[in-house]
N, C-alpha and C positions, 0 to 999 in steps of 0.2 A: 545738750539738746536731745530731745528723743524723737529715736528712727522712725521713719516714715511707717504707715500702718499694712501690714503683709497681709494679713488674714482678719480684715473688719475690726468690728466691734471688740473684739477678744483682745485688740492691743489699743484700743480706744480709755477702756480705763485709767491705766495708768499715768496717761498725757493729762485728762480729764484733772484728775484730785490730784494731779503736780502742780497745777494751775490754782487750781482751789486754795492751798495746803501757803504758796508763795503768798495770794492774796489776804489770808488770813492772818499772816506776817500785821500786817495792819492795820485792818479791818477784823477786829477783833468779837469773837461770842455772835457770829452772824454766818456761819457756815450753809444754811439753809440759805438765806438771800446770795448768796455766794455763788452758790452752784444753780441758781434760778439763773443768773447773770451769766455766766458760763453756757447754761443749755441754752442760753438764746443767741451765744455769738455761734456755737454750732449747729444751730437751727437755722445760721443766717437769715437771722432777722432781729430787729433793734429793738430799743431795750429803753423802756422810760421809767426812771426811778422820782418815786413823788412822794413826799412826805417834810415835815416844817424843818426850817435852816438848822445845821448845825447837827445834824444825824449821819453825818456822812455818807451822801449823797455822792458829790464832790471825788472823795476821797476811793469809793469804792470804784469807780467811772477812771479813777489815773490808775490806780493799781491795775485793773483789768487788761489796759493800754501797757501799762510797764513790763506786764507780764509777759507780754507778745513784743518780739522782735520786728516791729512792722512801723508805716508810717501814720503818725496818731498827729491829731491837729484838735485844736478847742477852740470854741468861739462864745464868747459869753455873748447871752441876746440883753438888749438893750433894745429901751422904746426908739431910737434913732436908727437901729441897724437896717440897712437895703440890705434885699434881696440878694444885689450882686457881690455885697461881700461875705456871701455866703456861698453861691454857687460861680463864682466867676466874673470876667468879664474882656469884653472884647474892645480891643486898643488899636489905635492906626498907628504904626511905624514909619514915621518922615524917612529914615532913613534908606528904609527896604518898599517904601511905597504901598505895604500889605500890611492888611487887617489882621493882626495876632490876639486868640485866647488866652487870656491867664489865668489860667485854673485857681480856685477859692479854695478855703481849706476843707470842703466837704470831697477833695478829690486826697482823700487819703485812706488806709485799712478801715480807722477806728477815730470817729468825729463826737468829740464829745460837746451837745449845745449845752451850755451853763444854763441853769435859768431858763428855758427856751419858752414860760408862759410871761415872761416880760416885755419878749419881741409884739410887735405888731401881728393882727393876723395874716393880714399881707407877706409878711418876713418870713413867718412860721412854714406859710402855705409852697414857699421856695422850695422847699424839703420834700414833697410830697411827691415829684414826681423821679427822683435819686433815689429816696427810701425804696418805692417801687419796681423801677424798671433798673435804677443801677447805673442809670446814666444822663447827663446832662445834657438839654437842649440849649444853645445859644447862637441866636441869630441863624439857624437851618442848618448848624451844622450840631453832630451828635457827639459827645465825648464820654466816652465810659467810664468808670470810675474800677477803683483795683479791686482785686480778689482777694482775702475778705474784705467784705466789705460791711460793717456795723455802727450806725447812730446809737448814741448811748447820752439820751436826753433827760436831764434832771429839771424838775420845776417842785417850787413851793406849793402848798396847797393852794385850790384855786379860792381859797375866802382869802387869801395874805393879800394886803393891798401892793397895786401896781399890775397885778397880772392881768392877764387875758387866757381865759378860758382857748382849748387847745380845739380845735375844728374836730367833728365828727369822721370828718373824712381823715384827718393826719393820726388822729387815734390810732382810729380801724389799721395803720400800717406801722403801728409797735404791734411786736409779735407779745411780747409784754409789759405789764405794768406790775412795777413790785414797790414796797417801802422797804427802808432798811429800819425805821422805829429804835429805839432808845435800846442802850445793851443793859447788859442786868449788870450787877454789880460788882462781882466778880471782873467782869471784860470794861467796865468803866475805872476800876483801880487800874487795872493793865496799863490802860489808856495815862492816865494820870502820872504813873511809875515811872512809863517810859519818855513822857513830856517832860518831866520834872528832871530826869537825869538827863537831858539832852543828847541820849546815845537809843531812843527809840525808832524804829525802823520808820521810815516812811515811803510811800511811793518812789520819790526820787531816789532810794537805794535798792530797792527791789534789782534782780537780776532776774532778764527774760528767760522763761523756762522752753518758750518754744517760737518759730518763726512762724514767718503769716504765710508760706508756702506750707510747713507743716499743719498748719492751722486747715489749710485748705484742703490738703489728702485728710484729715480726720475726720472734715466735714462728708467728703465723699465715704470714709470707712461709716458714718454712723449712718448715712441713707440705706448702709447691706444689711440693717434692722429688720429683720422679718415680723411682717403684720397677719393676723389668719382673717378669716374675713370675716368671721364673726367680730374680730376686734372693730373689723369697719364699720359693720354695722350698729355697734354699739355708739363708737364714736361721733358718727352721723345724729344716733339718736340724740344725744347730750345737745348737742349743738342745737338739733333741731326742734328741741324743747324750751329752749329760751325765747321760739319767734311766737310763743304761742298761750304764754303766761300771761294774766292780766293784770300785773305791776307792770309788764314792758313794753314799749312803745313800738320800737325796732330791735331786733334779735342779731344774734350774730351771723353771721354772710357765710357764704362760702370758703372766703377769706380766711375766716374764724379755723373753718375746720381743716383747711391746709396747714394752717400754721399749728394749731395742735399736732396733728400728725409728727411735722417734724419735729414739735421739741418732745414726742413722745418715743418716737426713734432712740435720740439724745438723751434720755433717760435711761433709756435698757442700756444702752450701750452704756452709759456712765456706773454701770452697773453690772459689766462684763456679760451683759445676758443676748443672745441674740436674737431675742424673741421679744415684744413687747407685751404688757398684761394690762388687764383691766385697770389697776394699781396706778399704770403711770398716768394714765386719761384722767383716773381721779387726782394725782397730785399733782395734775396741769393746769386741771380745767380753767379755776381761779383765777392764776396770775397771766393765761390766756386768752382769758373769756370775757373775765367781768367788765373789763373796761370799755367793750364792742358795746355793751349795751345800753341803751338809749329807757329808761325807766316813765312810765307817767306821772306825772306832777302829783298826784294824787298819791303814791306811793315815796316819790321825793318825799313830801311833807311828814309822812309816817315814817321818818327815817330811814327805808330801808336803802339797799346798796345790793350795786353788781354782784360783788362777791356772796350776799344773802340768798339772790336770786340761784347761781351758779350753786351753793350748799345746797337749797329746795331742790332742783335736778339730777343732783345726784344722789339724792336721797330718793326719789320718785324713778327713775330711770335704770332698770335692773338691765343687766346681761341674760341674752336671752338663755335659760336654764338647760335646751338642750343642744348649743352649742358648745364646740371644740376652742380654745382660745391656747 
């Protein structure tokens, strides 16, 4: 296991791409989505992987879980699943004469929803207020859920039949949206080599590289990220140029630019840098941004996409020239 973090970011690296390094064990030629996935469990915030069956989705979602020494639960969504076997539920005990909770598996480190555009939006909508605040309401009383704490929700695209498109509102509270897309062919033999001799690695042999307490001082080492204010300013701009394009309907929030912030932190620091650059806001914005954004029909039909919009802004959106960064 590696020691706790003395001096920030400086000792944040190497936790960082030991994590990486274990999950690439099996998740093979995806090293970029990888470490997308990582800077958003130390961004503490969740993490939706979407893209068609069979691209390891799945697989990338238990490795991450394997990797951490912590308590990990999975719930495949189905069109029958309630609410409560998601978040809990409350039971009378004949015995003891008192109403006892019994915590659902969303009261764990790291909750992986299977499929979570198959549930009902009803079911989905469960989640929204954990993801958020961290904690579950039932029946007036409040139950917090542990430190870390990360959804790491995988759905088919939303043309695949059976699904349900995912609420605007439960979006907005993945800190990301990444694919993991098809490996190239080199990392698809790997795959195939090590199926066929039945001695290739898989999640369930992975060894944890670090616990969910360490998890949790790293998280605290990559917030001593230093920001200059020029970077603020920049950052604010980015965001605040998506509310005001006319492809898009609604821009990203507030929200938006919180959650950049910190997986822009998690960047330098996964970078031994204690400083963050212009650099990281552009290789965030994307898998941060595009999917807050609510686009006009009129632009839907012209194909374009989140992510096109989020490229137009950083293309149009300079750092100001005579700023210190």
């Amino acid at each position: 296991m590696t020691s706790p973090p003395t001096d920030g970011p400086a000792r944040f690296a190497p936790l960082f791409h030991a994590l990486a390094d274990n999950i690439e064990r099996v998740v093979k030629g995806k090293r970029d989505t990888i470490e997308l996935a990582l800077t958003c469990l130390f961004s503490e915030g969740h993490l939706l992987i979407e893209d068609v069956p069979g691209t390891g989705k799945t697989t990338l979602a238990r490795c991450l879980a394997a990797s951490i020494e912590a308590d990990f639960a999975r719930v495949q969504f189905t069109p029958d699943l309630l609410p409560s076997d998601i978040t809990g539920v409350t039971v009378y005990r004949q015995n003891t004469g008192a109403f006892e909770f019994l915590p659902g598996p969303v009261f764990a480190n790291i909750v992986l929803g299977d499929e979570i555009n198959r549930a009902s939006p009803k079911t989905q909508s469960a989640l929204l207020e954990v993801m958020e605040e961290r904690r579950v309401t039932a029946d007036g009383t409040t139950h917090p859920v542990p430190r870390p704490f990360m959804v790491v929700a995988t759905q088919n695209s939303v043309d695949m039949g059976g699904t349900y498109p995912l609420p605007e509102a439960q979006l907005d509270r993945f800190l990301m949206r990444i694919t993991v897309g098809y490996p190239d062919h080199a990392s698809e033999v790997a795959v195939l080599t090590g199926t066929g001799a039945g001695t290739g690695p898989t999640p369930e042999s992975l060894t944890p590289v670090a616990t969910a307490r360490e998890i949790a001082e790293f998280i605290e080492a990559a917030a001593e990220v230093q920001v200059a204010d020029a970077l603020y300013d920049y950052l604010v701009r980015v965001v605040a140029a998506t509310r005001s394009l006319p492809d898009v309907r609604l821009g990203a929030s507030p929200r938006g630019s919180v959650a950049l912030l910190r997986a822009v932190r998690v960047r330098a620091a996964s970078q031994s840098r204690p400083y963050a650059f212009p650099e990281d806001v552009k290789a965030l914005a994307g898998p941060v941004l595009a999917h807050r954004l609510i686009l006009t029909p009129e632009a839907e039909l012209s194909g374009r996409t989140g992510a096109d919009v989020i490229d137009d802004v950083l293309a149009t959106v300079r750092l100001d020239s005579g700023a210190r960064v």
